[in-house]
N, CA, C and O of each residue as an XYZ file, in Angstrom:
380
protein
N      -0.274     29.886     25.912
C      -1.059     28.657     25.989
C      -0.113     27.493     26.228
O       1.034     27.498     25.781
N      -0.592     26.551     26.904
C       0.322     25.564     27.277
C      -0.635     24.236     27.308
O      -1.850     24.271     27.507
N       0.332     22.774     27.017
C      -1.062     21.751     26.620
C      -0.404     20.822     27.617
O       0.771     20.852     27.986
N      -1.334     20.019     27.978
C      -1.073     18.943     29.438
C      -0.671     17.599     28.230
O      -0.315     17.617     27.051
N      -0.986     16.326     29.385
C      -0.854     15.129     28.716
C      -1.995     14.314     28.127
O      -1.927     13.330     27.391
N      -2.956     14.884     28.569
C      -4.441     14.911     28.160
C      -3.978     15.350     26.688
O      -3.629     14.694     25.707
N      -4.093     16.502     26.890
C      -4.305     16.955     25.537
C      -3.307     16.507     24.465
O      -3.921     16.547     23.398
N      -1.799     16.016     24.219
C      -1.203     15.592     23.710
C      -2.086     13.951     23.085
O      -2.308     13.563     21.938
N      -2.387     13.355     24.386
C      -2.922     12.014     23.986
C      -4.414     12.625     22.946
O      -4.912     11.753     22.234
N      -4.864     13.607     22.902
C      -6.072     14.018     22.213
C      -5.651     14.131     20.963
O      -6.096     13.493     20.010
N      -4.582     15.134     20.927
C      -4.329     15.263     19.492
C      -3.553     14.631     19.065
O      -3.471     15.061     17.915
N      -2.546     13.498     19.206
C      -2.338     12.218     18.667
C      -3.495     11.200     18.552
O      -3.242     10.348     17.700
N      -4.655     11.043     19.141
C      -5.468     10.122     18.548
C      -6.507     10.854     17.654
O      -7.234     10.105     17.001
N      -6.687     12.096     17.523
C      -7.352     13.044     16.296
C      -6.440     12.885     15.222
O      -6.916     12.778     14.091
N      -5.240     12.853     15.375
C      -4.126     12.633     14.222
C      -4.191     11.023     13.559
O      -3.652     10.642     12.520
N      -5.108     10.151     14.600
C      -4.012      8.233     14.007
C      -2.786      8.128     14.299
O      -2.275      7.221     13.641
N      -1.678      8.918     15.363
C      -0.812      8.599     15.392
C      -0.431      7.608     16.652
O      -1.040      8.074     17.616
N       0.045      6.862     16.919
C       0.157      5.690     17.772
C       1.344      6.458     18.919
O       2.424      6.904     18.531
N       1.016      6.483     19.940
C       2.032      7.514     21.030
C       2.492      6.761     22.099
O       1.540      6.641     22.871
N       3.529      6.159     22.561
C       4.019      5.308     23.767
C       3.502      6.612     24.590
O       3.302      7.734     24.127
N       3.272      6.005     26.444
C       3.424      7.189     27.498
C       4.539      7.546     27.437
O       4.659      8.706     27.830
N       5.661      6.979     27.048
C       6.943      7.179     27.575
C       7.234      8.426     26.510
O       8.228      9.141     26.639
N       6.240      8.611     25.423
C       7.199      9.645     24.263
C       5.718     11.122     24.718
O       5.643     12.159     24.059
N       5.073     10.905     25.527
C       3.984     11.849     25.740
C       4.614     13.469     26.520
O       4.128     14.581     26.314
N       5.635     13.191     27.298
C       6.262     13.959     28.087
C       6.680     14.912     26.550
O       6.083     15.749     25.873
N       7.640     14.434     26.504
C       8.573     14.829     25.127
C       8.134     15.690     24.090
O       8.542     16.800     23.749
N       6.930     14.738     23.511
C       6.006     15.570     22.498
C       5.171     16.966     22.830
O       4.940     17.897     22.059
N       4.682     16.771     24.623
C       4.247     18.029     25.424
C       5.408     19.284     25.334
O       5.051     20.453     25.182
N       6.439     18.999     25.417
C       7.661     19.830     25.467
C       7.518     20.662     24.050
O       7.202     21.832     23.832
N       7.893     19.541     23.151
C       7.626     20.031     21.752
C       6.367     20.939     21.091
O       6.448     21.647     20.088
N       5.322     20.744     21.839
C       3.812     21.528     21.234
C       4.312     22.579     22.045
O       4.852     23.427     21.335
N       4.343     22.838     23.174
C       4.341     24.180     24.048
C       5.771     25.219     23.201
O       5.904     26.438     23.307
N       6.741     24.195     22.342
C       7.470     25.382     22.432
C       7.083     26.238     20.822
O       7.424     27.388     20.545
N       6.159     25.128     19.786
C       5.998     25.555     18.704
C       4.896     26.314     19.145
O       4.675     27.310     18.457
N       4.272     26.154     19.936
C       3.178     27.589     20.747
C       3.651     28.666     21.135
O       3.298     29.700     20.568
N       4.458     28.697     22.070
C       5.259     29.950     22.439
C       5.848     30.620     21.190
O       5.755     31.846     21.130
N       6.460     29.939     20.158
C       7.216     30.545     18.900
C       5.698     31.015     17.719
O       5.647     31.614     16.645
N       5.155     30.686     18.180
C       3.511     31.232     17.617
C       3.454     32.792     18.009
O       3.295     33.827     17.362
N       3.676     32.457     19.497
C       3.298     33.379     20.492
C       4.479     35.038     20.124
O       4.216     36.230     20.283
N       5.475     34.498     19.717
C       6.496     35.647     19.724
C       5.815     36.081     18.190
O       5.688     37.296     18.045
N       5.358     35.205     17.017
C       5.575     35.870     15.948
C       4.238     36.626     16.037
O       4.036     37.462     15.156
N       3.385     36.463     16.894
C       2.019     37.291     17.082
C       2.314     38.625     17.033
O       1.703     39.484     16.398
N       3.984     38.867     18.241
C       4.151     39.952     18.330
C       4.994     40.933     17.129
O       5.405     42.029     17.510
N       5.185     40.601     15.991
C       5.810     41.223     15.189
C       4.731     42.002     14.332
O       3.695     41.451     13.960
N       5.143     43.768     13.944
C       4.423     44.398     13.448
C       4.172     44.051     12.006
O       4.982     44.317     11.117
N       3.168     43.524     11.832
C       3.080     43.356      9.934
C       2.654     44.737      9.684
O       3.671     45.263      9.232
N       1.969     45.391      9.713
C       0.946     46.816      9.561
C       1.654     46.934      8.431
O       2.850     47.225      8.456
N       0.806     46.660      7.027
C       1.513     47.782      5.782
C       2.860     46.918      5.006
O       3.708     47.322      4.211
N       2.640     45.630      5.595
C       3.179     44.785      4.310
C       2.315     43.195      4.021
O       1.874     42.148      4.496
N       2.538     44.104      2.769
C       2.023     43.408      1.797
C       2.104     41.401      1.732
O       3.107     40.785      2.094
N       1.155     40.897      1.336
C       1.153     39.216      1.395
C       1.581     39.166      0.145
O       1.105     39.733     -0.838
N       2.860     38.190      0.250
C       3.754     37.856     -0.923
C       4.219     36.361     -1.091
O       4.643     35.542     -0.276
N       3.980     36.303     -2.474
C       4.106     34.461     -2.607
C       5.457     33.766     -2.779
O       5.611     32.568     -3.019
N       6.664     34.926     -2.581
C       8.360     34.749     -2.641
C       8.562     35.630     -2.347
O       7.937     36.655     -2.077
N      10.386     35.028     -2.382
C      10.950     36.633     -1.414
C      11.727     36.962     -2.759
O      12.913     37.287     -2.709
N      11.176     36.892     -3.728
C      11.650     37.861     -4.758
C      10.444     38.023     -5.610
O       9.651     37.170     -6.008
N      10.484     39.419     -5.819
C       9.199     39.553     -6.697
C       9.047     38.969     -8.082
O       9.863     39.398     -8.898
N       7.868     37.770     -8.672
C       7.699     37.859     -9.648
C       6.307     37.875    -10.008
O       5.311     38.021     -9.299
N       6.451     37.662    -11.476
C       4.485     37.124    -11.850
C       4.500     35.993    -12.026
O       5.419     35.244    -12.358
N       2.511     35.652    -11.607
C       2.426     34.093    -11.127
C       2.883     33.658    -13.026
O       3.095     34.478    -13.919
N       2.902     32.699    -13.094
C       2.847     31.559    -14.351
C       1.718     31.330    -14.762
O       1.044     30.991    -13.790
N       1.038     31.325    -15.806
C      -0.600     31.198    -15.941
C      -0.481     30.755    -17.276
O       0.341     31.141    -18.108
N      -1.778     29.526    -17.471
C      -2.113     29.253    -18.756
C      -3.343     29.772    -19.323
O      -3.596     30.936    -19.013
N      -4.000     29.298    -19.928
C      -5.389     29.659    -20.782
C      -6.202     28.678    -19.970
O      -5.458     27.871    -19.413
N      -7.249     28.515    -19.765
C      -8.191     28.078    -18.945
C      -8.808     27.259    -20.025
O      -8.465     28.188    -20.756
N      -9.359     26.457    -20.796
C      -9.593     25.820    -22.113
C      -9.889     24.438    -21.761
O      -9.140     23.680    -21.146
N     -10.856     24.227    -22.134
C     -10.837     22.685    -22.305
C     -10.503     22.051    -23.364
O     -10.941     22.586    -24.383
N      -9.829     21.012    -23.548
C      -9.838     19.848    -24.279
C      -9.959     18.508    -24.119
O     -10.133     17.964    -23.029
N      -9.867     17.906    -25.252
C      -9.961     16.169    -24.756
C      -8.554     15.880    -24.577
O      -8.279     14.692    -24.410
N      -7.331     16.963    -24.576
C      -5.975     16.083    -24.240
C      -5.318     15.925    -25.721
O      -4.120     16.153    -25.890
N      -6.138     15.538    -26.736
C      -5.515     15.233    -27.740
C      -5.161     13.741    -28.402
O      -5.099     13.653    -29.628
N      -5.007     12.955    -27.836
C      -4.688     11.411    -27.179
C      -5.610     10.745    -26.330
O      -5.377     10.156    -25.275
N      -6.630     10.903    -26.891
C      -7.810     10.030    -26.119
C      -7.568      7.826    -26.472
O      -7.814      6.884    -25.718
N      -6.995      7.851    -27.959
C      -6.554      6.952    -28.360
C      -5.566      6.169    -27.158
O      -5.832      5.054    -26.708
N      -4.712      6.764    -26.862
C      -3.809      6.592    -26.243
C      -3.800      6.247    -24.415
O      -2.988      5.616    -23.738
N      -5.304      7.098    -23.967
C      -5.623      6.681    -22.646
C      -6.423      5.564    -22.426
O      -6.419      4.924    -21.375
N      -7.140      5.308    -23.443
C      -7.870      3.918    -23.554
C      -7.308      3.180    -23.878
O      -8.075      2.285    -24.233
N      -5.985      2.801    -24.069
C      -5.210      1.898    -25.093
C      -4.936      0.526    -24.176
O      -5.075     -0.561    -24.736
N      -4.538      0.575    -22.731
C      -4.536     -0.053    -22.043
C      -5.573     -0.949    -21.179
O      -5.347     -1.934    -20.476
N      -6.711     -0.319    -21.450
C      -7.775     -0.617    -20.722
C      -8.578     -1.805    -21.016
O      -8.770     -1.874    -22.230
N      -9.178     -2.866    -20.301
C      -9.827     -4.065    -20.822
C     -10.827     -4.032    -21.733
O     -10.883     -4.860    -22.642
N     -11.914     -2.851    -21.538
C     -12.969     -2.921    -22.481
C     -13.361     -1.441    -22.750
O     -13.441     -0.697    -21.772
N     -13.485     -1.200    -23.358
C     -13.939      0.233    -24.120
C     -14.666      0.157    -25.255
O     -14.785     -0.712    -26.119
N     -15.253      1.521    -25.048
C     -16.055      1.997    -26.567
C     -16.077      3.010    -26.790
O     -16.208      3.711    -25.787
N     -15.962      3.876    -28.323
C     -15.456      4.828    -28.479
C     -14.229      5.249    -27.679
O     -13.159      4.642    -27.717
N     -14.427      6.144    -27.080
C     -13.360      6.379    -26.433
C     -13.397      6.670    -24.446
O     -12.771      7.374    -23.653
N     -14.198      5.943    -24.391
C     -14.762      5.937    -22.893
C     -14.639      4.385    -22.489
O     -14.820      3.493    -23.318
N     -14.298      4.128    -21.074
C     -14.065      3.391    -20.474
C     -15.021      2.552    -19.884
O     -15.885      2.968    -19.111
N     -14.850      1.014    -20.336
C     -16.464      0.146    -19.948
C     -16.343     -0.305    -18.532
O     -15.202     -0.729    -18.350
N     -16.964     -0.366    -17.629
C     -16.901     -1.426    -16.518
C     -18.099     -1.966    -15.952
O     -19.163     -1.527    -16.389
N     -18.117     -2.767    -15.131
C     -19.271     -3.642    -14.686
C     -20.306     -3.196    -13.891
O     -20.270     -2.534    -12.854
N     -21.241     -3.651    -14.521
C     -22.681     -2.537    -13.289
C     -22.098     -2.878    -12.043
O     -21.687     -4.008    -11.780
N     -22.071     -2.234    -11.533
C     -22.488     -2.144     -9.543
C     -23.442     -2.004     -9.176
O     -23.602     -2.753     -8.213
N     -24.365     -1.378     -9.395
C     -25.664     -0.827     -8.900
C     -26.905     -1.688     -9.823
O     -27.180     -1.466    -11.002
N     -27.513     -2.661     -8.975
C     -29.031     -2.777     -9.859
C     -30.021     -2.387     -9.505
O     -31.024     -2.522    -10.206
């Protein structure tokens, strides 16, 4: 697959990124070759290995799934202009 200058100017303005003509050439160069390097790793046999999250085996890290209030609810309201109990006051928006 290969992308024109069309298409560069497409996917810099799908991105927000602001593109001189003068850097459009350049950036075309650059997409076609991270395509082609797409293109070679298509061809490598995975068949029969395994999806792995490092290249050294370990186990993930895991906590307890649990809710709490934190502990310090005192402490997150402490800063705040107006509160009650322990929940945060602010001004209607909506009437």
């Amino acid at each position: 697959m290969s992308v024109d200058a069309a298409t560069v100017r497409r996917i810099a303005h799908l991105a927000r990124i602001a593109v001189d003509d003068g850097e459009i050439e350049h950036l075309r160069s650059e997409i076609n070759s991270i395509l082609g390097f797409i293109e070679q790793l298509k061809e490598a046999n995975v068949e029969g290995v395994e999806p792995m999250t490092s290249v050294t085996p370990m186990d993930m890290k895991k906590r307890k799934d649990e809710v709490t209030d934190g502990g310090i609810p005192d402490d997150i309201v402490r800063n705040a202009p107006a509160t009650e109990g322990h929940f945060f006051l602010v001004p209607k928006v909506v009437e």
